[in-house]
N, CA, C and O atoms as a MOPAC input file, in Angstrom:
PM7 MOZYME 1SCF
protein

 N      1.94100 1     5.74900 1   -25.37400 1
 C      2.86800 1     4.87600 1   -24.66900 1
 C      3.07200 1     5.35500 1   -23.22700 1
 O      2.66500 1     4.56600 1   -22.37400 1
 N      3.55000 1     6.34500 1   -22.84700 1
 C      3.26800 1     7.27700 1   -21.91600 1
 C      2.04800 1     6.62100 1   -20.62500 1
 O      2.24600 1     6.26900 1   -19.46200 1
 N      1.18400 1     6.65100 1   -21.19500 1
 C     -0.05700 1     6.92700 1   -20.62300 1
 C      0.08400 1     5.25900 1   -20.29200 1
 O      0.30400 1     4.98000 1   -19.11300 1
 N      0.00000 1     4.43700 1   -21.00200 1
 C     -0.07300 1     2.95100 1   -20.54400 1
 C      1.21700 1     2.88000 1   -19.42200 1
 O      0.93100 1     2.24500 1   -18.40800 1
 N      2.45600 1     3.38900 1   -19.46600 1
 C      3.29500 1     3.14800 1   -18.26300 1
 C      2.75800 1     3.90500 1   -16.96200 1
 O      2.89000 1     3.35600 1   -15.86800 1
 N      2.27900 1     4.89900 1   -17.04700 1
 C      1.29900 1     5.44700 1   -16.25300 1
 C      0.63400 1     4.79300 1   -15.32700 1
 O      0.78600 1     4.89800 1   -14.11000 1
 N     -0.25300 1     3.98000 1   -16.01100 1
 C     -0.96900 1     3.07100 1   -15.97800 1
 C     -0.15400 1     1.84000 1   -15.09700 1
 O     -0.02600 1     1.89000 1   -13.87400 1
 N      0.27100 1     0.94000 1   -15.79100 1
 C      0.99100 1     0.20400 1   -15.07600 1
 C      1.99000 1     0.35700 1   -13.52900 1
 O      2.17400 1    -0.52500 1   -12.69100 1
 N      2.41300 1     1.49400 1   -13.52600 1
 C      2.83800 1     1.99700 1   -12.11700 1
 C      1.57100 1     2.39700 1   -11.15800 1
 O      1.62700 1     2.48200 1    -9.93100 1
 N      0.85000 1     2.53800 1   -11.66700 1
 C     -0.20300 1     2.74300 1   -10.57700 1
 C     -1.19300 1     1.78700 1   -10.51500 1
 O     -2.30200 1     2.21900 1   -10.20100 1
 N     -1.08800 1     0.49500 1   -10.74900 1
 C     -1.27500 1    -0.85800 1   -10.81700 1
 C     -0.51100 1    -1.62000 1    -9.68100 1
 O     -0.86100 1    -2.44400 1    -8.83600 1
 N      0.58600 1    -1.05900 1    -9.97600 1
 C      2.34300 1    -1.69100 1    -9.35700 1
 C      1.55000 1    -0.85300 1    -8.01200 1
 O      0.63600 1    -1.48800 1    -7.48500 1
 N      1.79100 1     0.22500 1    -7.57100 1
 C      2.24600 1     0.40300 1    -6.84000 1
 C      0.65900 1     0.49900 1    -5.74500 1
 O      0.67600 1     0.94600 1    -4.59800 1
 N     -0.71900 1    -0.08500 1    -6.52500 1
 C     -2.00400 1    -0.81100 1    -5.23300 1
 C     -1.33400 1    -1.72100 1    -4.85200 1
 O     -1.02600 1    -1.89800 1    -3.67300 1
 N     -0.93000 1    -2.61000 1    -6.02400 1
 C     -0.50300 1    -4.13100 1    -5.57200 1
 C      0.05200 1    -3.95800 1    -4.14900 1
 O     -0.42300 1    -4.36500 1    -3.08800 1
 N      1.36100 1    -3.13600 1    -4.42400 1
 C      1.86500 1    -2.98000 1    -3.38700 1
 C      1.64000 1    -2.78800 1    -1.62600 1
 O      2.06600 1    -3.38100 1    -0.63500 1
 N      0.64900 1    -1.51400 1    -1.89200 1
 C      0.16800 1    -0.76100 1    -0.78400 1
 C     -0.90100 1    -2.03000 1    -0.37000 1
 O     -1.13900 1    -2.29900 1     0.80800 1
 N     -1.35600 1    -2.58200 1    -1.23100 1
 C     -2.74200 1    -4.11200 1    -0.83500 1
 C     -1.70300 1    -4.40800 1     0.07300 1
 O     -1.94200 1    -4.20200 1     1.26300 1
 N     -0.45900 1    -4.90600 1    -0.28800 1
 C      0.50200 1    -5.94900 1     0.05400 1
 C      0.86500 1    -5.71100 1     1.48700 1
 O      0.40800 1    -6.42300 1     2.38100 1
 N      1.80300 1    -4.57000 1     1.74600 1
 C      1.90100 1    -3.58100 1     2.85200 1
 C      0.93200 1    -3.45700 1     4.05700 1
 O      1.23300 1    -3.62600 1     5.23800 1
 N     -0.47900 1    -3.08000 1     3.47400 1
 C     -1.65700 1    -2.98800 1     4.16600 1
 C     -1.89800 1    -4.42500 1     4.90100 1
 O     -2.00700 1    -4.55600 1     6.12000 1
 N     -1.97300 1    -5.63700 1     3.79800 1
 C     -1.65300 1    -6.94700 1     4.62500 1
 C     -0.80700 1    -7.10400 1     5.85300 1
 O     -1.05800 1    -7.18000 1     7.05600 1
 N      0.20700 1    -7.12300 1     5.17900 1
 C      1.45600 1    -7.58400 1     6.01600 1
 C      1.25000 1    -6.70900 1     7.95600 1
 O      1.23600 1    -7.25300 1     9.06100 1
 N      1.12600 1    -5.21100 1     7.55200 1
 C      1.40800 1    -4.75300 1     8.57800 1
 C     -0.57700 1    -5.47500 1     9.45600 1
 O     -0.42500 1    -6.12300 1    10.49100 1
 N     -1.53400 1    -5.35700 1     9.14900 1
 C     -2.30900 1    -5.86500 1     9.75800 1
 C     -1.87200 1    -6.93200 1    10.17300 1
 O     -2.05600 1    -7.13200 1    11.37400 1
 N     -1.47900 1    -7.51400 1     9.74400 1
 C     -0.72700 1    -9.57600 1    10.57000 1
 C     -0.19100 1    -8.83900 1    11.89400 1
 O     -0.82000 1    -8.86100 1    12.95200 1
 N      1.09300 1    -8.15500 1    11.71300 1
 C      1.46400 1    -7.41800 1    12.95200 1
 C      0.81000 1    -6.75600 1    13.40900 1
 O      0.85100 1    -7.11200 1    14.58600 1
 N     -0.07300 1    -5.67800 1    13.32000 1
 C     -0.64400 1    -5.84300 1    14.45300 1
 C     -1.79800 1    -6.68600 1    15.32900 1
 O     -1.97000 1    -6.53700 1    16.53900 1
 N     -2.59700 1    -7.65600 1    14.41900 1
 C     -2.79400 1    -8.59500 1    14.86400 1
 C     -2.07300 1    -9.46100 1    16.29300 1
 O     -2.56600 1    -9.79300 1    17.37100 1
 N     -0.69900 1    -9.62400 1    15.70600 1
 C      0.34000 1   -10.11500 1    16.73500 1
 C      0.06400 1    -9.55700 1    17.95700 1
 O     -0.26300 1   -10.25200 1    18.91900 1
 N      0.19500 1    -8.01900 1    18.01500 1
 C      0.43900 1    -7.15000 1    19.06200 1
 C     -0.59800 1    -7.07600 1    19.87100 1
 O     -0.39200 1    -6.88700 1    21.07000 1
 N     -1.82300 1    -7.20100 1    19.40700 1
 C     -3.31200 1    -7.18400 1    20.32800 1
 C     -3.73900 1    -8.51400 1    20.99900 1
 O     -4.54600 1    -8.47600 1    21.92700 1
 N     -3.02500 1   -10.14200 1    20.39200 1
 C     -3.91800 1   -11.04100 1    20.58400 1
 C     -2.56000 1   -11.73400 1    22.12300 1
 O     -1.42200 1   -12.10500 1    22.41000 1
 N     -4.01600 1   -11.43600 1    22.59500 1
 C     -3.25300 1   -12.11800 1    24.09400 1
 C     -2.37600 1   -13.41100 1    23.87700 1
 O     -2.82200 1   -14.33300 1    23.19500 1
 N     -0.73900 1   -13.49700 1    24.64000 1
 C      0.11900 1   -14.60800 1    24.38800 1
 C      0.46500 1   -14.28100 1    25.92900 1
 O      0.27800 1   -13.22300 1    26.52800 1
 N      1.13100 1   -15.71800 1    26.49100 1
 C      1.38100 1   -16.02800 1    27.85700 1
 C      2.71300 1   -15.59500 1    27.77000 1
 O      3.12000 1   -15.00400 1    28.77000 1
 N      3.69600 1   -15.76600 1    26.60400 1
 C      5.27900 1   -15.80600 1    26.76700 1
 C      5.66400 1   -14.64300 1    25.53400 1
 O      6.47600 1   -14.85300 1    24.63300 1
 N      4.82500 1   -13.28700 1    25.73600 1
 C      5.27700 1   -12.19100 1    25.14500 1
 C      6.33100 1   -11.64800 1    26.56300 1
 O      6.33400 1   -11.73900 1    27.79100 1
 N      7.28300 1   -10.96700 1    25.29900 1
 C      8.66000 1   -10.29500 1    26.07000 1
 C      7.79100 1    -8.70300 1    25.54400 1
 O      7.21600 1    -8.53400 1    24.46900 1
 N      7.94400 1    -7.62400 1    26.75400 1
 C      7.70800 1    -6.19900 1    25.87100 1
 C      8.45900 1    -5.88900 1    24.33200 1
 O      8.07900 1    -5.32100 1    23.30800 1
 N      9.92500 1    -6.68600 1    24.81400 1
 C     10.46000 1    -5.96200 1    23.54300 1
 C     10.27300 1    -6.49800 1    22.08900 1
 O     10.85900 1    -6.05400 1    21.10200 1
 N      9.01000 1    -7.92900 1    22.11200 1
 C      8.94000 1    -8.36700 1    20.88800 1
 C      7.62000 1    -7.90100 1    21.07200 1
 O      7.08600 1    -8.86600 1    20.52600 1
 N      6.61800 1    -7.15000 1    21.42600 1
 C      5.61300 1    -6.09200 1    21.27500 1
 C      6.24000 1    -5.14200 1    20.58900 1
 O      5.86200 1    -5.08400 1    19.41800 1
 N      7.06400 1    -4.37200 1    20.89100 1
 C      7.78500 1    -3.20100 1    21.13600 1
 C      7.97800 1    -3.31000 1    19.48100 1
 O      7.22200 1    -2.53200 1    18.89900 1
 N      8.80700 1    -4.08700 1    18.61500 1
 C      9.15400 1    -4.65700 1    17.60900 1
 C      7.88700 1    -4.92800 1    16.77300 1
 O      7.94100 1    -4.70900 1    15.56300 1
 N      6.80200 1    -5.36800 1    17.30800 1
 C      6.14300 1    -6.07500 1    16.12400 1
 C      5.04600 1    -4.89500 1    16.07800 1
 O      4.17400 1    -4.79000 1    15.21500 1
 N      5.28000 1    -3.91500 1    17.31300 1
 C      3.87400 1    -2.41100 1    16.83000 1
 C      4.54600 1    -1.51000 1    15.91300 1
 O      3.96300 1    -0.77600 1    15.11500 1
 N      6.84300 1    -1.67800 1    16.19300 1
 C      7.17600 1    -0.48400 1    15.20700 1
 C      7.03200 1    -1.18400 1    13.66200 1
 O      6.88600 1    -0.37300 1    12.74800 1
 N      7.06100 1    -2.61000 1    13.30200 1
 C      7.12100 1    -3.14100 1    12.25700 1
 C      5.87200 1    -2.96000 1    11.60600 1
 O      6.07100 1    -2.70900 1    10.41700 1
 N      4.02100 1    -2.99800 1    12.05400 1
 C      2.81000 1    -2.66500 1    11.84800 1
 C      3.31300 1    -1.57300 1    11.49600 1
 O      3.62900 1    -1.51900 1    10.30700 1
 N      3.54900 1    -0.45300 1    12.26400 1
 C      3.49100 1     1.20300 1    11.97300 1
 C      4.64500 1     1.08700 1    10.59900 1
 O      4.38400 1     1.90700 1     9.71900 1
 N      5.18000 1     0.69400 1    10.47300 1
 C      6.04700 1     0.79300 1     9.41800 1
 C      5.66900 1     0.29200 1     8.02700 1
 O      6.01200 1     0.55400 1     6.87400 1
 N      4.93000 1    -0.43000 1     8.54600 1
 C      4.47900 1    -1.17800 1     6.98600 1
 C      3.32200 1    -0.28900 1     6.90600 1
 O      3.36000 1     0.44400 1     5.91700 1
 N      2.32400 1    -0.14700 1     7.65100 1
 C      1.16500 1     0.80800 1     7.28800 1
 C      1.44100 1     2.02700 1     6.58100 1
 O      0.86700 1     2.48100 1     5.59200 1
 N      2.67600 1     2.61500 1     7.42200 1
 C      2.84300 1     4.14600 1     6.56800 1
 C      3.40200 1     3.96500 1     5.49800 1
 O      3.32100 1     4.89900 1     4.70000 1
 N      4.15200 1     2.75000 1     5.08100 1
 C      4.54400 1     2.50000 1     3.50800 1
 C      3.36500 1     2.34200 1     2.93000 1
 O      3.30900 1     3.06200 1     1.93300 1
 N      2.28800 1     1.66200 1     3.11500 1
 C      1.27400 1     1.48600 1     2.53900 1
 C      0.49100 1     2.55100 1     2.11400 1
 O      0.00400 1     2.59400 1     0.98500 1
 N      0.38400 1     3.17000 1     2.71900 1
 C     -0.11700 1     4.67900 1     2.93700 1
 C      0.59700 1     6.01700 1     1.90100 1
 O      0.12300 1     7.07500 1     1.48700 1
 N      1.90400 1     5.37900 1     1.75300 1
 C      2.84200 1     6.78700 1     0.84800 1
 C      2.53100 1     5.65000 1    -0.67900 1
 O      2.15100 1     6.35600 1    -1.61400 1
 N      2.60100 1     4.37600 1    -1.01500 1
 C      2.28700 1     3.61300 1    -1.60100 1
 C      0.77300 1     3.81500 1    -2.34900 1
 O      0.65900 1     3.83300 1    -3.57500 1
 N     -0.32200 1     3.95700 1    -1.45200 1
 C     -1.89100 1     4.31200 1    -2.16800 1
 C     -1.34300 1     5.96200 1    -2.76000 1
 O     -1.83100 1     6.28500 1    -3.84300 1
 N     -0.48000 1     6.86700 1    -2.17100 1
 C     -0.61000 1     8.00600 1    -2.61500 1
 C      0.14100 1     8.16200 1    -3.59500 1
 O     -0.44000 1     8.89800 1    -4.39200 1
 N      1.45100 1     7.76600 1    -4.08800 1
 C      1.98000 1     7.42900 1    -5.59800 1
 C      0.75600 1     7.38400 1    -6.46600 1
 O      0.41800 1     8.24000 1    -7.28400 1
 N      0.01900 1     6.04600 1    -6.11400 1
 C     -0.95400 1     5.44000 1    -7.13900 1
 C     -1.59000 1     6.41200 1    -6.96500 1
 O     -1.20900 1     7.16500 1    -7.86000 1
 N     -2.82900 1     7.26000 1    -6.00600 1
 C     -3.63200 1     8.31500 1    -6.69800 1
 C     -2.74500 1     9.18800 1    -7.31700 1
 O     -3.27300 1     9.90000 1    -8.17100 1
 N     -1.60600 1     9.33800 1    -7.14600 1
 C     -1.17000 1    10.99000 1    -8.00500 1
 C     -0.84300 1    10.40700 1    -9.76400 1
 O     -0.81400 1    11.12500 1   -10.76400 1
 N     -0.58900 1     8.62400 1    -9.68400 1
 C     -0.58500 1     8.69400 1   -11.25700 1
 C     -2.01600 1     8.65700 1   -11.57200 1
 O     -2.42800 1     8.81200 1   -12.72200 1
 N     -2.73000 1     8.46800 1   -10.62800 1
 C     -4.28100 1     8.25000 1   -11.34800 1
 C     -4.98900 1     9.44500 1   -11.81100 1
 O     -5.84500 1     9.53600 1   -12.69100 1
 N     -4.43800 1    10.41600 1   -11.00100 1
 C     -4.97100 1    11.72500 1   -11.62500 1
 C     -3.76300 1    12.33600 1   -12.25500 1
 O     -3.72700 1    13.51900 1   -11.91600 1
 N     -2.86400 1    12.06000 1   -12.95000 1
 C     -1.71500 1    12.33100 1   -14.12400 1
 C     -2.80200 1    11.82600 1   -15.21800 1
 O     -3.23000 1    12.65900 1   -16.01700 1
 N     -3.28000 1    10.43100 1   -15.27800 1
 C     -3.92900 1     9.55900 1   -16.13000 1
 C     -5.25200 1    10.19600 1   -16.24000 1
 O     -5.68800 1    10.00000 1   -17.37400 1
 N     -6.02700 1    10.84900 1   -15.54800 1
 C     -7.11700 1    11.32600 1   -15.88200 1
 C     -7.00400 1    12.82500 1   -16.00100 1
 O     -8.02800 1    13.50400 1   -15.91900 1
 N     -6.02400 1    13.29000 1   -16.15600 1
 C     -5.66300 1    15.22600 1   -17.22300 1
 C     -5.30800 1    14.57300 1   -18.56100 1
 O     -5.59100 1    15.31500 1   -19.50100 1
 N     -4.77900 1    13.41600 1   -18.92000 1
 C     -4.65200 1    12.92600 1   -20.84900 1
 C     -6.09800 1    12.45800 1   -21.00200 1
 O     -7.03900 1    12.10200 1   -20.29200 1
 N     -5.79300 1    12.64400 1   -22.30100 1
 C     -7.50400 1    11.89900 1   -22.71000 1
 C     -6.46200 1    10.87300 1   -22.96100 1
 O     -5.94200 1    11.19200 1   -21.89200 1
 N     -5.73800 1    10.00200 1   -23.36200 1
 C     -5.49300 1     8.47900 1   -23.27200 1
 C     -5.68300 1     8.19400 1   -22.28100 1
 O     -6.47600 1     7.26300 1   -22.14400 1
 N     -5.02400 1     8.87300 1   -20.91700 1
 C     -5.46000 1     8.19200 1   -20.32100 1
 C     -6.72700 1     7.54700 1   -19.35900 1
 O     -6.94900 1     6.57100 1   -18.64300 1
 N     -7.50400 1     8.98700 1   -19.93500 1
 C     -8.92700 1     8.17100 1   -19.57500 1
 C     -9.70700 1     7.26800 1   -20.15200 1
 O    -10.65100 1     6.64800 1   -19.66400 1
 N     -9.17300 1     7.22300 1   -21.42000 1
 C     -9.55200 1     6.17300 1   -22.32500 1
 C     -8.80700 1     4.62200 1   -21.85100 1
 O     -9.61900 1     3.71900 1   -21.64800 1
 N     -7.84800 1     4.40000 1   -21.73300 1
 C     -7.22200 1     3.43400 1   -20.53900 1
 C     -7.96000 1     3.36600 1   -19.33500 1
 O     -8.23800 1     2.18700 1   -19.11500 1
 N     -8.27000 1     3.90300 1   -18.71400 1
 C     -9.20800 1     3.56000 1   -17.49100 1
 C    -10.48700 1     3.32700 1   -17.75200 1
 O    -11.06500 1     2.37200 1   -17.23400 1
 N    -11.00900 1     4.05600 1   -18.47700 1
 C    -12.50300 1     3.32900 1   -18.87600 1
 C    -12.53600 1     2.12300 1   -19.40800 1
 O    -13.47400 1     1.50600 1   -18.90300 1
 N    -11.77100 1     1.27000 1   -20.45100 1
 C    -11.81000 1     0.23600 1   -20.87100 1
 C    -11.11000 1    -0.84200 1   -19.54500 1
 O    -11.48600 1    -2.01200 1   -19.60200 1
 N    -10.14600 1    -0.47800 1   -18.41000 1
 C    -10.08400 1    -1.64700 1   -17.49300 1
 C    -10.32600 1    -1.29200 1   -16.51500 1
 O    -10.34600 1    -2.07200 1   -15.56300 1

């Protein structure tokens, strides 16, 4: 039982970091693509909002590897990863 919640949090928490990793690319997208009626301070805003979502994304992939290698010291749970 253990080993399948394991599992599932480190499911949860790619989703996430995918999610994160999205989001903050849109912003910085924003921040690079030339606009006529940018203010600095909505640059200013949309590079700390990128950097912010990236490094969540980033502490987010590293949750998920540390359950992934929790999940691969059980033999369940390598038996769970080999079958999905």
């Amino acid at each position: 039982m253990k080993a399948r919640q394991l599992y599932e949090k480190m499911i949860d928490f790619k989703q996430f970091a995918t999610v994160l990793l999205a989001v903050g690319v849109f912003f910085y997208l924003g921040t690079i693509i030339p606009s006529e009626t940018k203010v600095m301070t909505d640059i200013y805003i949309a590079t700390g909002a990128s950097a912010g979502f990236l490094a969540g994304s980033i502490v987010f992939f590293s949750f998920a590897k540390k359950y992934r290698n929790l999940l691969i010291e059980s033999e369940e749970g390598q038996e769970m990863l080999m079958k999905k």
